[in-house]
Backbone and ligand atoms as CSV (ligand in chain L), in Angstrom:
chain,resi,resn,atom,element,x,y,z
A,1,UNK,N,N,0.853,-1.181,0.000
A,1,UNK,CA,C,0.000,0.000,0.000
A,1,UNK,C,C,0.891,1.234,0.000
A,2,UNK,N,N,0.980,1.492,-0.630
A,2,UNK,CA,C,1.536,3.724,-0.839
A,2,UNK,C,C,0.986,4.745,-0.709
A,3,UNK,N,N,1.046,5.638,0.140
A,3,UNK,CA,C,0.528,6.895,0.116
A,3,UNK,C,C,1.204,8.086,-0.030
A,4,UNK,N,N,0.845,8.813,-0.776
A,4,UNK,CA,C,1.601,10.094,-0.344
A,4,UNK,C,C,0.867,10.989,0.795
A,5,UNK,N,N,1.507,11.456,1.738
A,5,UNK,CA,C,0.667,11.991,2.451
A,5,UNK,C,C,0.489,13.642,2.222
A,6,UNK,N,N,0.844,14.020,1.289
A,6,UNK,CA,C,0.543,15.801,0.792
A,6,UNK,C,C,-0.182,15.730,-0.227
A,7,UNK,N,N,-0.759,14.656,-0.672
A,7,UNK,CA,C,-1.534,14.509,-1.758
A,7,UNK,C,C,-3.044,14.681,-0.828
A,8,UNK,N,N,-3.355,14.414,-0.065
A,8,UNK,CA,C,-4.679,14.856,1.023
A,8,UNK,C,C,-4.935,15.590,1.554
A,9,UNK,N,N,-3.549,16.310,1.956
A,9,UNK,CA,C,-3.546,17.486,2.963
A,9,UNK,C,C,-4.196,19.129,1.807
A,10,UNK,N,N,-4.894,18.836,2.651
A,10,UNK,CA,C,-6.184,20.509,1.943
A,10,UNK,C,C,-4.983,21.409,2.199
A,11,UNK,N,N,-4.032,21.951,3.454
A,11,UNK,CA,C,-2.953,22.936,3.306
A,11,UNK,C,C,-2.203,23.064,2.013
A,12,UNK,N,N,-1.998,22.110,1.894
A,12,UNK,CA,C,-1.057,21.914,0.375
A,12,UNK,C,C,-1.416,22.363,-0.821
A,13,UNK,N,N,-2.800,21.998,-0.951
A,13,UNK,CA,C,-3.286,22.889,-2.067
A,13,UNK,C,C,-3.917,24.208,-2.065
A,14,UNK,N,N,-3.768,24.867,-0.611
A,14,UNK,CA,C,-4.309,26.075,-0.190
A,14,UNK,C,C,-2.852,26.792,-0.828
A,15,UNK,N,N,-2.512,26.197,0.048
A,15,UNK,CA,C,-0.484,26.897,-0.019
A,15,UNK,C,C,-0.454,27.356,-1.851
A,16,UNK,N,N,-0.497,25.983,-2.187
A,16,UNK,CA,C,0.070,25.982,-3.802
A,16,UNK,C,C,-1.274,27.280,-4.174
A,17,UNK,N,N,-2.398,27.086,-4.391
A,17,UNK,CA,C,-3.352,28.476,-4.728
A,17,UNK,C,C,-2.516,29.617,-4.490
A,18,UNK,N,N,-2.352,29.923,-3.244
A,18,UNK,CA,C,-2.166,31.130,-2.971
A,18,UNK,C,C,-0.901,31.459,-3.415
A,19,UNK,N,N,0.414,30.835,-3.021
A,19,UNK,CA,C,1.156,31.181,-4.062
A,19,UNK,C,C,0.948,31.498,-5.601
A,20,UNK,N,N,0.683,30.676,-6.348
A,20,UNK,CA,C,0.306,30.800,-7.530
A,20,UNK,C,C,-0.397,32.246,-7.557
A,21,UNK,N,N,-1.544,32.743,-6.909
A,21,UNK,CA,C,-2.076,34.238,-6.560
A,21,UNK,C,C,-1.223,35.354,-6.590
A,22,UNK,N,N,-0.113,35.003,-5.781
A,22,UNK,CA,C,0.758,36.279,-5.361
A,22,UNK,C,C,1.796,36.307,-6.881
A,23,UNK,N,N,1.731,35.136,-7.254
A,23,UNK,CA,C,3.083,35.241,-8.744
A,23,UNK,C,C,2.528,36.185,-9.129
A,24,UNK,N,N,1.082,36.392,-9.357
A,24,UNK,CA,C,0.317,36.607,-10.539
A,24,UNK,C,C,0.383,38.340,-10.097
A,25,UNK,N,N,0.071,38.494,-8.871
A,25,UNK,CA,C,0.186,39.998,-8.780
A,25,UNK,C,C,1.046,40.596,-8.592
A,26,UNK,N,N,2.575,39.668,-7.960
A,26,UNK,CA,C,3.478,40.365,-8.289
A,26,UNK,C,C,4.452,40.365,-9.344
A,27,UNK,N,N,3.940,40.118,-10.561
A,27,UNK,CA,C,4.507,40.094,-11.932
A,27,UNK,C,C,3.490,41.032,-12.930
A,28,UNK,N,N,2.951,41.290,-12.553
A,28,UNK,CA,C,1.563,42.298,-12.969
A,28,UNK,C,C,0.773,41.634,-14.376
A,29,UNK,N,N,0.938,40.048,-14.052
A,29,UNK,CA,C,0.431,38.938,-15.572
A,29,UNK,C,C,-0.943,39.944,-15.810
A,30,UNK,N,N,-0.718,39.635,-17.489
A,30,UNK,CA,C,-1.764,40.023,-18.134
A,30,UNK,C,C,-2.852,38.491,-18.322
A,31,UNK,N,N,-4.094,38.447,-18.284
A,31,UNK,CA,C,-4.410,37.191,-18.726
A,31,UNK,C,C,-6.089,37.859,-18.273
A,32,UNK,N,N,-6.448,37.016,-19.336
A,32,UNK,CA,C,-8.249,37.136,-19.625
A,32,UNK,C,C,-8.769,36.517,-18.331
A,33,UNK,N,N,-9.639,37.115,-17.819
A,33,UNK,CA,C,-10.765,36.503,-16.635
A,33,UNK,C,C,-11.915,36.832,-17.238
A,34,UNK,N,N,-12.509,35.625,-18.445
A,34,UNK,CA,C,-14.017,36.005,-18.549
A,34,UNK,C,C,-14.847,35.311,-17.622
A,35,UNK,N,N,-15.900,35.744,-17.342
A,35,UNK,CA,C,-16.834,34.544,-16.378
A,35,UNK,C,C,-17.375,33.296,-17.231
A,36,UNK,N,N,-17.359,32.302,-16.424
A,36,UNK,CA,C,-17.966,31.456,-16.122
A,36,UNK,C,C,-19.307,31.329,-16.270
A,37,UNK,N,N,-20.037,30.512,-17.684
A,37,UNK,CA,C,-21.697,30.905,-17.508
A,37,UNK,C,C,-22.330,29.439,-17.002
A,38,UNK,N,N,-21.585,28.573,-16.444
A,38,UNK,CA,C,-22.183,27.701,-15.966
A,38,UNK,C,C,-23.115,26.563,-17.132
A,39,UNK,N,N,-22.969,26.809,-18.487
A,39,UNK,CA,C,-23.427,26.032,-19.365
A,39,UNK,C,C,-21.910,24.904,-19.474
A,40,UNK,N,N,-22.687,23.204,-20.429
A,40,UNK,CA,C,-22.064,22.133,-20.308
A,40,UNK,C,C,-21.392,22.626,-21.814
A,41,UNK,N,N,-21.385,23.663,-22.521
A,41,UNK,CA,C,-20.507,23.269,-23.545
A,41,UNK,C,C,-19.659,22.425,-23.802
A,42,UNK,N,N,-19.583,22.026,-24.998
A,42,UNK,CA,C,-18.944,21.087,-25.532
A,42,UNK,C,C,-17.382,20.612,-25.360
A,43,UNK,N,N,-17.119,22.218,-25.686
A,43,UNK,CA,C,-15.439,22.310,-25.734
A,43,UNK,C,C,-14.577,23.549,-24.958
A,44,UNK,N,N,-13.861,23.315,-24.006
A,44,UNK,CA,C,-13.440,23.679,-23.212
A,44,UNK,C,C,-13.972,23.554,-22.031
A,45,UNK,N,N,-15.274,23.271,-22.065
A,45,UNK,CA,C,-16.260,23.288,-20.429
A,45,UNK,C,C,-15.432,23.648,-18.618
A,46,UNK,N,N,-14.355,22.306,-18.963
A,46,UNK,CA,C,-13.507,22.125,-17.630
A,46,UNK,C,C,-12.579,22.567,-17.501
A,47,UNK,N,N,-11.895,23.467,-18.876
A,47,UNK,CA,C,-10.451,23.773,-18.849
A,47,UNK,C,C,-10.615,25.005,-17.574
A,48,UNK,N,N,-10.037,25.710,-16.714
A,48,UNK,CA,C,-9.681,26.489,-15.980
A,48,UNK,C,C,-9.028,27.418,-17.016
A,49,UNK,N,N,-8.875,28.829,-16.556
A,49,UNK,CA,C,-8.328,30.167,-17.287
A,49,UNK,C,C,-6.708,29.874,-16.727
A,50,UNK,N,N,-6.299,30.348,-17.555
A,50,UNK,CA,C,-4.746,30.442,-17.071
A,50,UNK,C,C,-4.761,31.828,-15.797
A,51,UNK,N,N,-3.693,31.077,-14.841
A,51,UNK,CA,C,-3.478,32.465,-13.709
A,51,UNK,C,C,-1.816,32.382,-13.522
A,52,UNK,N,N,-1.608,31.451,-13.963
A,52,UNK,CA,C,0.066,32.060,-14.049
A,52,UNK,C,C,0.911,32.608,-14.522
A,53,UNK,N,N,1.959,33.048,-14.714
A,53,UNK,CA,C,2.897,33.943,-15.674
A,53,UNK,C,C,3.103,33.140,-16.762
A,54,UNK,N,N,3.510,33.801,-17.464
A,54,UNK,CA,C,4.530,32.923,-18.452
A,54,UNK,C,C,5.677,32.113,-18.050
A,55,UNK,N,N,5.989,30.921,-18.261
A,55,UNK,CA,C,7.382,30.090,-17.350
A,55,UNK,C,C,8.450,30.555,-18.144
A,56,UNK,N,N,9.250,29.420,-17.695
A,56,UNK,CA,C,10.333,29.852,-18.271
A,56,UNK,C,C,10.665,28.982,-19.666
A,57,UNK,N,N,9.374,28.461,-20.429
A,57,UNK,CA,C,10.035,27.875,-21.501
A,57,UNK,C,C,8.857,28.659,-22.432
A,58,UNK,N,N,8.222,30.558,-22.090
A,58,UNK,CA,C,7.511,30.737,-22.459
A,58,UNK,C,C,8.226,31.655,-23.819
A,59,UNK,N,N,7.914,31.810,-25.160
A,59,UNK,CA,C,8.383,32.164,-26.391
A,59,UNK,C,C,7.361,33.522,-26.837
A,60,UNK,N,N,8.735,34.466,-27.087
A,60,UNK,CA,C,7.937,35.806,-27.760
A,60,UNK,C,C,7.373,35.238,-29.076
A,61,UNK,N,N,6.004,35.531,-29.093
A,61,UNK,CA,C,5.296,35.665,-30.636
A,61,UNK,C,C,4.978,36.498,-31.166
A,62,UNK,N,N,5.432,38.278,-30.280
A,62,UNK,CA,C,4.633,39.203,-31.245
A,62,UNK,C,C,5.606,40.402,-31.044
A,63,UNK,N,N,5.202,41.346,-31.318
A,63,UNK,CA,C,5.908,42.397,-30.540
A,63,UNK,C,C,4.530,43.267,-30.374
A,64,UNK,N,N,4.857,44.164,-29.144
A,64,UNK,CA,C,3.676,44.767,-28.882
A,64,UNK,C,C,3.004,45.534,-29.951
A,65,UNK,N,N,3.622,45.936,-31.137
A,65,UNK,CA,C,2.937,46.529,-31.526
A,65,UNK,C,C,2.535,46.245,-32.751
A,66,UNK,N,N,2.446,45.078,-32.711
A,66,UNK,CA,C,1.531,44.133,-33.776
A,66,UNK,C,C,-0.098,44.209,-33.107
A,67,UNK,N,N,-0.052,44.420,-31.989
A,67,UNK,CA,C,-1.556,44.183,-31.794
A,67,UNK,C,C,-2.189,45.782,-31.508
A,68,UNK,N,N,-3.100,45.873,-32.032
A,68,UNK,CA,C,-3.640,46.927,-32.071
A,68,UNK,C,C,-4.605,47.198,-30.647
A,69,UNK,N,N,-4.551,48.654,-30.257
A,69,UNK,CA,C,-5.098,48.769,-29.084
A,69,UNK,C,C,-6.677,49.107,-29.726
A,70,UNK,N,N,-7.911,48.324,-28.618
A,70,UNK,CA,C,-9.244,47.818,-28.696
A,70,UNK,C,C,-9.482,46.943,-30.048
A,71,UNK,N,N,-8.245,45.950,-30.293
A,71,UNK,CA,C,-8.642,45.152,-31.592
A,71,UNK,C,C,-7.293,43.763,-31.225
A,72,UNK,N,N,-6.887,43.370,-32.281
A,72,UNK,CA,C,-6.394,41.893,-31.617
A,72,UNK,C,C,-5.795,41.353,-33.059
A,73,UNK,N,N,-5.285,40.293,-33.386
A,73,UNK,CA,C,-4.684,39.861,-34.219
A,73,UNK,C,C,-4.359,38.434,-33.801
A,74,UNK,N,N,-4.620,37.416,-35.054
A,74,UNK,CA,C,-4.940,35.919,-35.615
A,74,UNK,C,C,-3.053,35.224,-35.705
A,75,UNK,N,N,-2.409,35.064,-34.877
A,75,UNK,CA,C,-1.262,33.917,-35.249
A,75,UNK,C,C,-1.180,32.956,-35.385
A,76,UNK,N,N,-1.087,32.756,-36.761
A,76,UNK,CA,C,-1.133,31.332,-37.627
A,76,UNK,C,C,-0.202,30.191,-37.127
A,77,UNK,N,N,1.050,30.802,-36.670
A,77,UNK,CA,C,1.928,29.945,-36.511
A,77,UNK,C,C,1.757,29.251,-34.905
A,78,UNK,N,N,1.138,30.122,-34.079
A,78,UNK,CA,C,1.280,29.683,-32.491
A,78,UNK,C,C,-0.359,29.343,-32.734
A,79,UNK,N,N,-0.907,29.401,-33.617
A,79,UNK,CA,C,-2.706,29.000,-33.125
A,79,UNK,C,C,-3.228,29.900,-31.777
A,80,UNK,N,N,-3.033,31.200,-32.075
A,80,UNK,CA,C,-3.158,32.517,-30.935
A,80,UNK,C,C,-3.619,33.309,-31.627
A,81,UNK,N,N,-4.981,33.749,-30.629
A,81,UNK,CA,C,-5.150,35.045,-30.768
A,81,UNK,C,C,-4.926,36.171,-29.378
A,82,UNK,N,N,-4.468,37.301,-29.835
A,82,UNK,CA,C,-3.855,38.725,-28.598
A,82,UNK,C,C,-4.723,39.163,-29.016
A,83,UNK,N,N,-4.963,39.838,-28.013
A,83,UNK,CA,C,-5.863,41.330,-27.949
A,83,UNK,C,C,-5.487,42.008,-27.506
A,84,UNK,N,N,-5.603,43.652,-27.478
A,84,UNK,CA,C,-5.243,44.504,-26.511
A,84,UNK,C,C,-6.106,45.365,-26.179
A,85,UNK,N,N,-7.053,45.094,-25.264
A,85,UNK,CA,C,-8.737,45.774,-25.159
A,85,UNK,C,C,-8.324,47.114,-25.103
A,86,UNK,N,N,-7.784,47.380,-24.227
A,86,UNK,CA,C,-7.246,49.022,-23.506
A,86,UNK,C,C,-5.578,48.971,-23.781
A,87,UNK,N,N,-5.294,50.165,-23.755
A,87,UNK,CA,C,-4.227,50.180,-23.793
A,87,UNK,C,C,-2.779,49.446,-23.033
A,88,UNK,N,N,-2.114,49.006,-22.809
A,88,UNK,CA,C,-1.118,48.052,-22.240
A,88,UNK,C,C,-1.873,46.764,-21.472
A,89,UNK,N,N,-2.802,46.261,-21.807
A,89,UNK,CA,C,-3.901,45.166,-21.224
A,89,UNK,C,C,-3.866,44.180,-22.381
A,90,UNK,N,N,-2.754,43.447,-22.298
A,90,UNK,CA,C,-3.029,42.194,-23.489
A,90,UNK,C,C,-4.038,41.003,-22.998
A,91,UNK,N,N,-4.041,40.070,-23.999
A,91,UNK,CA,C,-4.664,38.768,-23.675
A,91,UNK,C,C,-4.409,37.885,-24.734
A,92,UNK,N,N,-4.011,36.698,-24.384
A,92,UNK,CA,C,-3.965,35.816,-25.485
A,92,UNK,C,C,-4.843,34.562,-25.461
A,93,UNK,N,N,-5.269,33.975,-26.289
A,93,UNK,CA,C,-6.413,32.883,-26.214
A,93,UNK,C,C,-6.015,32.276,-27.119
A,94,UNK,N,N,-6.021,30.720,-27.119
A,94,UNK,CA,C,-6.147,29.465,-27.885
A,94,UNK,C,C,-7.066,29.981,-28.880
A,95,UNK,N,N,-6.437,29.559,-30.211
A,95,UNK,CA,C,-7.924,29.906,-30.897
A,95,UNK,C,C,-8.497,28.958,-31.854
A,96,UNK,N,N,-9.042,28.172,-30.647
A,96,UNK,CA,C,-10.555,26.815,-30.842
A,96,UNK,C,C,-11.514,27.248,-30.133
A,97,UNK,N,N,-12.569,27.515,-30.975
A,97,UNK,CA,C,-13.810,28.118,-30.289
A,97,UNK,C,C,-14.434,26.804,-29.103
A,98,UNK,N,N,-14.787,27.383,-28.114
A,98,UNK,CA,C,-15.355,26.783,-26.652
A,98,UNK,C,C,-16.867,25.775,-27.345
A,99,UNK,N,N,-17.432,26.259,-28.282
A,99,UNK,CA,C,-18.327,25.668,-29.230
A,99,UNK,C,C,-18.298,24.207,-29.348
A,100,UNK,N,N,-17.454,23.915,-30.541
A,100,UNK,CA,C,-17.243,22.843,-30.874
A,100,UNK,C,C,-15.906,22.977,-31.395
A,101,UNK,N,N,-14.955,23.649,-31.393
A,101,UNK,CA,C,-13.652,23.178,-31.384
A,101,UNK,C,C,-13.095,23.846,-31.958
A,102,UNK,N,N,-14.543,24.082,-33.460
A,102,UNK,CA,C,-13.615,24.758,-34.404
A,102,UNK,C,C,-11.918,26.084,-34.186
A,103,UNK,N,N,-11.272,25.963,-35.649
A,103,UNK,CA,C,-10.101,27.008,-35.652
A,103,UNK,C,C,-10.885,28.038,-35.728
A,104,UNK,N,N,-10.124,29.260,-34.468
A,104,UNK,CA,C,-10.872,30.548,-35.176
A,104,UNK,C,C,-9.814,31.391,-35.538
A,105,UNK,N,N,-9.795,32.369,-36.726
A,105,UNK,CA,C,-8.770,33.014,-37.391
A,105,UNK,C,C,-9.291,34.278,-37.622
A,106,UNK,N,N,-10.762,34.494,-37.387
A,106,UNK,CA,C,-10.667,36.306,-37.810
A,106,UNK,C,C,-10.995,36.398,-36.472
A,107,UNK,N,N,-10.281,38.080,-36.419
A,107,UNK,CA,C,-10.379,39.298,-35.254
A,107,UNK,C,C,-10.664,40.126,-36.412
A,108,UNK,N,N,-11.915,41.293,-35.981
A,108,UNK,CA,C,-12.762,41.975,-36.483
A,108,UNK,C,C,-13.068,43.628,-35.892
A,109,UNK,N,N,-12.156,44.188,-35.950
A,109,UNK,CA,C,-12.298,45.393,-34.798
A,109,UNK,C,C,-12.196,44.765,-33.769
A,110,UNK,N,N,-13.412,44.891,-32.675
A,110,UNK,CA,C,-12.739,44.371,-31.205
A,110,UNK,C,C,-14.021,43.208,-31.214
A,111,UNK,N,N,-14.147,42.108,-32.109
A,111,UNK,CA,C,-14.610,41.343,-32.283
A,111,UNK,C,C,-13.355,39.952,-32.772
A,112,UNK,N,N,-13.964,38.647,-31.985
A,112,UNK,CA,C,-13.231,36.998,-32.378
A,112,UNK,C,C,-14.226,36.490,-32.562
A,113,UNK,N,N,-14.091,36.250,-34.169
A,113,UNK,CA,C,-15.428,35.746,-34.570
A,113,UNK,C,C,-14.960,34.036,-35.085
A,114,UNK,N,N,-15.994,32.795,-34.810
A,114,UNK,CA,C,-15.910,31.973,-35.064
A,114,UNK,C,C,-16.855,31.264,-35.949
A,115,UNK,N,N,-16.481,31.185,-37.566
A,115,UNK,CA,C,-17.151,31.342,-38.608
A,115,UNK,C,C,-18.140,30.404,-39.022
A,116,UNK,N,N,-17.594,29.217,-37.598
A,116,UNK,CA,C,-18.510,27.555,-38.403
A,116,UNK,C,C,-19.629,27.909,-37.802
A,117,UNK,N,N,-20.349,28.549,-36.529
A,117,UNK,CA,C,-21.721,28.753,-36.397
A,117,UNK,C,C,-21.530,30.033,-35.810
A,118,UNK,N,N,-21.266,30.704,-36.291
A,118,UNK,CA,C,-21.242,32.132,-36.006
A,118,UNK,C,C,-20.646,32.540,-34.044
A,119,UNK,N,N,-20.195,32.131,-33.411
A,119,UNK,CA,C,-19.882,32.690,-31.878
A,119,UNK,C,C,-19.433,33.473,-32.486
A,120,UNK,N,N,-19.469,34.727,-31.530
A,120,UNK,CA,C,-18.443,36.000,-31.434
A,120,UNK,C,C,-17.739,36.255,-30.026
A,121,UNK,N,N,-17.039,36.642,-29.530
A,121,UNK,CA,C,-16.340,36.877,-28.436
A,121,UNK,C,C,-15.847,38.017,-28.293
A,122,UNK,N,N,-15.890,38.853,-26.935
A,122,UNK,CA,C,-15.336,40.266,-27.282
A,122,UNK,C,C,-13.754,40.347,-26.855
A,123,UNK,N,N,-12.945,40.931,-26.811
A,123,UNK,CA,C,-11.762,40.985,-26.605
A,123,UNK,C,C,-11.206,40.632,-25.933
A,124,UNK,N,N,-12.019,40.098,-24.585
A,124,UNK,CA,C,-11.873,39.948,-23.285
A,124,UNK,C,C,-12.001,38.279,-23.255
A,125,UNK,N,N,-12.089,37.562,-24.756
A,125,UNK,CA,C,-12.635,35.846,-24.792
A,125,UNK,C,C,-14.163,35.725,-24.312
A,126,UNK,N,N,-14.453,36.320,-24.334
A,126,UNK,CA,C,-16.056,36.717,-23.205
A,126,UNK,C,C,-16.884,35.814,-24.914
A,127,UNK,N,N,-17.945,34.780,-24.699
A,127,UNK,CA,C,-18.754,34.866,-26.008
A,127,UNK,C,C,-19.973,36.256,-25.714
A,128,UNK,N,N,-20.231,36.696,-26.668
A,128,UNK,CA,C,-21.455,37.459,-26.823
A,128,UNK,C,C,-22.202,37.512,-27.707
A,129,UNK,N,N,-22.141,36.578,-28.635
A,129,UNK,CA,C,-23.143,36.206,-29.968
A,129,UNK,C,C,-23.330,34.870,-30.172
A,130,UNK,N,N,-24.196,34.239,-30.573
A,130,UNK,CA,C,-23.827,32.823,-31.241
A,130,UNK,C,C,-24.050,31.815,-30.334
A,131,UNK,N,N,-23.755,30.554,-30.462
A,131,UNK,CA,C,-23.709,29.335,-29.515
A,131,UNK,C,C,-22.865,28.748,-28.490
A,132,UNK,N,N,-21.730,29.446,-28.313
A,132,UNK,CA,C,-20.621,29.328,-27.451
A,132,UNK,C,C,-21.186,30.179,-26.278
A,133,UNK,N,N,-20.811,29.449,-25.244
A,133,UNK,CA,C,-21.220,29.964,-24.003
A,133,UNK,C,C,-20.406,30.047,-23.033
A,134,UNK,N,N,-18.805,29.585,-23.526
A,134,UNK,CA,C,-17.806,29.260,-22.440
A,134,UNK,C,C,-16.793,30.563,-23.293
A,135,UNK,N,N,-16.216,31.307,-22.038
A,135,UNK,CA,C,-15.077,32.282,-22.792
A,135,UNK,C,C,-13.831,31.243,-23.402
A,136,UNK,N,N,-13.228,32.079,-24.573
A,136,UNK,CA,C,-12.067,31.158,-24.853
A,136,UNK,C,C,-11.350,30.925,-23.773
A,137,UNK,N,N,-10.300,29.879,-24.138
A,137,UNK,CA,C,-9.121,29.399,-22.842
A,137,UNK,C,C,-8.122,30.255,-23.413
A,138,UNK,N,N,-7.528,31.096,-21.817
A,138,UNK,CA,C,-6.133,31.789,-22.221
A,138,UNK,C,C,-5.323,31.376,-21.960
A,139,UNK,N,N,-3.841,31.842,-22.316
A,139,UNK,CA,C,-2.909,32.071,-22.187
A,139,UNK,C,C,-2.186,32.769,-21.475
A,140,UNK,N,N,-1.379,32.495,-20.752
A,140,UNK,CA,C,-0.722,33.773,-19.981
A,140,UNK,C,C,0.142,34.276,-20.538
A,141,UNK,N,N,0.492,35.587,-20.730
A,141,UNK,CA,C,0.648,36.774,-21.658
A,141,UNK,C,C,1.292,37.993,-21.112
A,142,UNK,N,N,2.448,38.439,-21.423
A,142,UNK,CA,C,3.504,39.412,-20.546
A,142,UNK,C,C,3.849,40.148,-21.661
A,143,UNK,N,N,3.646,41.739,-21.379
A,143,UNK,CA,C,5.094,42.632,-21.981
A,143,UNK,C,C,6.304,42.659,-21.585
A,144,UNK,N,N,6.796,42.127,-22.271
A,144,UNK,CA,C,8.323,42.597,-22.033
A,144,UNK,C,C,9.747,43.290,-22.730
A,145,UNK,N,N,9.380,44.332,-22.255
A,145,UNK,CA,C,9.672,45.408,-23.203
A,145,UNK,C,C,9.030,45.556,-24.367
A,146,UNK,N,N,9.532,45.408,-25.520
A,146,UNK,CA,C,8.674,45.719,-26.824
A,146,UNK,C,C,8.067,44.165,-27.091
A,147,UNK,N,N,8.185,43.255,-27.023
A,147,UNK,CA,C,7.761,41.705,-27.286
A,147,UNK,C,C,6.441,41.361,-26.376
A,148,UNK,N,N,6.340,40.661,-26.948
A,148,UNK,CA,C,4.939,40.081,-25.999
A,148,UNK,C,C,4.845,38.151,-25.882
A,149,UNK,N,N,5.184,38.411,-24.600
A,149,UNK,CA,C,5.538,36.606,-24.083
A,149,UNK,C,C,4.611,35.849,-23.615
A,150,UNK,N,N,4.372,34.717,-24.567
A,150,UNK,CA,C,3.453,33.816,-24.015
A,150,UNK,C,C,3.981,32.370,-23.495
A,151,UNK,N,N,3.068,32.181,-22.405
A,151,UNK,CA,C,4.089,30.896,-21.902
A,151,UNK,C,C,3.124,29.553,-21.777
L,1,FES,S1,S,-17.483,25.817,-33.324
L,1,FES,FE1,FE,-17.394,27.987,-33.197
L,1,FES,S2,S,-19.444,28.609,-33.322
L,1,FES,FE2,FE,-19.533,26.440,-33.386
């Protein structure tokens, strides 16, 4: 019989939360918090939002000023979409709609539109049109200096 005994202990995963909390505010991470609408969608349903920084095996994909402020931009190569709702406020999101999976590739002004049944999402991964009911899954997402790091 084997146990680990920190695998039970509720401290342990209080500890690990709250750390994880403090990375987040004291690195000033950028990362999407849309809510939660409590529907079983299909795809993404269980994933959790990212709350950590970027690690350390996280790779610049943009430079800041590829993304336009209150609009966002489609990377083909990382399967990412950034936004930058407000000014120095990025976000990056997987871009498979919460729907059914589909790739999504247009950003539309400050619209992520997902073309196989129309979802839309506002900048924030938030859906607000369409059949998706779960915000996209992010990414955690850093300026640093002129680049923009996703991890
Ligand atoms: S998969 Fe995107 S709207 Fe259905």
């Amino acid at each position: 019989m084997t146990s680990d005994s920190t695998r039970d202990d509720p401290r342990v995963t209080r500890r690990a939360l709250l750390g994880g909390a403090g990375a987040v505010a004291a690195t000033g991470l950028i990362t999407a918090c849309g809510p939660g609408t409590g529907s079983d969608d299909a795809v993404g349903a269980a994933e959790p939002t990212t709350t950590q920084p970027p690690g350390p095996d996280a790779q610049v994909v943009a430079a800041v000023a590829d993304v336009p402020v209150g609009g966002g931009v489609f990377l083909e190569s990382d399967r990412l979409i950034l936004t930058q709702p407000t000014d120095g406020d990025f976000h990056a999101f997987v871009a498979i709609c919460t729907h059914q999976g589909c790739n999504i590739t247009d950003v539309e002004g400050d619209r992520i539109i997902c073309t196989c049944h129309g979802s839309v999402f506002d900048l924030d991964g938030v859906p607000v049109e369409g059949p998706a009911k779960k915000p996209l899954k992010t990414r955690a997402i850093e300026a640093r200096g002129t680049d923009l790091v996703v991890g």
